[in-house]
C-alpha positions in Angstrom: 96.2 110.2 115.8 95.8 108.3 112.6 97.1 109.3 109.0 94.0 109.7 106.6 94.9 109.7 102.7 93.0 111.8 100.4 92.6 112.8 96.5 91.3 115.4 94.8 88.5 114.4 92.4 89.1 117.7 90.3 93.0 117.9 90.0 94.2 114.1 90.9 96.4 115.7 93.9 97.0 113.1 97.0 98.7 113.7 100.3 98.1 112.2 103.9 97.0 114.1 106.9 98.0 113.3 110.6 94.0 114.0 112.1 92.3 113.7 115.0 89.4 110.9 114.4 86.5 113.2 115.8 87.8 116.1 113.3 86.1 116.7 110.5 87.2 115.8 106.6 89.1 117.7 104.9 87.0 119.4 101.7 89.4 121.9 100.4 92.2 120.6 98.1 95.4 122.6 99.0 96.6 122.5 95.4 93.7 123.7 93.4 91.6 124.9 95.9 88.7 122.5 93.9 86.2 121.4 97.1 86.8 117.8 95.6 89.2 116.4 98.4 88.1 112.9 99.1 89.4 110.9 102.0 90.5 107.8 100.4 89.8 103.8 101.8 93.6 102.7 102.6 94.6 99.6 104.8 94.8 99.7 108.6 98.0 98.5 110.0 98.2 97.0 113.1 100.6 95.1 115.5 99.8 92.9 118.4 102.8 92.8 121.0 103.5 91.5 124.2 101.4 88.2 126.2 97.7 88.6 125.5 94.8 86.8 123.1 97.6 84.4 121.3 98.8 83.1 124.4 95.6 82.9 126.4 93.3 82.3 123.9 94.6 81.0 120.5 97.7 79.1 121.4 97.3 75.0 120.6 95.3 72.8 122.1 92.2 71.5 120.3 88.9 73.3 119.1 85.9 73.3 121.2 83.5 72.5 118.4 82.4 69.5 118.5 82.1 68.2 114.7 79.0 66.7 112.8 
């Protein structure tokens, strides 16, 4: 399950959330109670592990474009 951040637009309180991606946002700020809780845009991390695309598909070797 991912971590969503969010902010209240009424009170400036943030916190993250462990949520299910087919739940719905959260509305309710849990320190003011304002209905101004925002989910906020954050960056996705990621990590690619194991054999897979580099080695089959990106590892050396020359480009199949041909050039102009």
């Amino acid at each position: 399950m991912p971590i969503y951040a969010y902010r209240c637009a009424a009170c400036g309180h943030q916190d993250e959330h462990l949520q299910k991606m087919s739940a719905d946002p959260l509305t309710q700020c849990p320190a003011c109670d304002a209905p101004q809780y925002e989910k906020c845009v954050t960056a996705a991390g990621f990590q690619l592990k194991g054999s897979g695309w580099y080695q089959t598909d990106f590892k050396g070797g020359s480009s199949t474009a041909s050039p102009d």
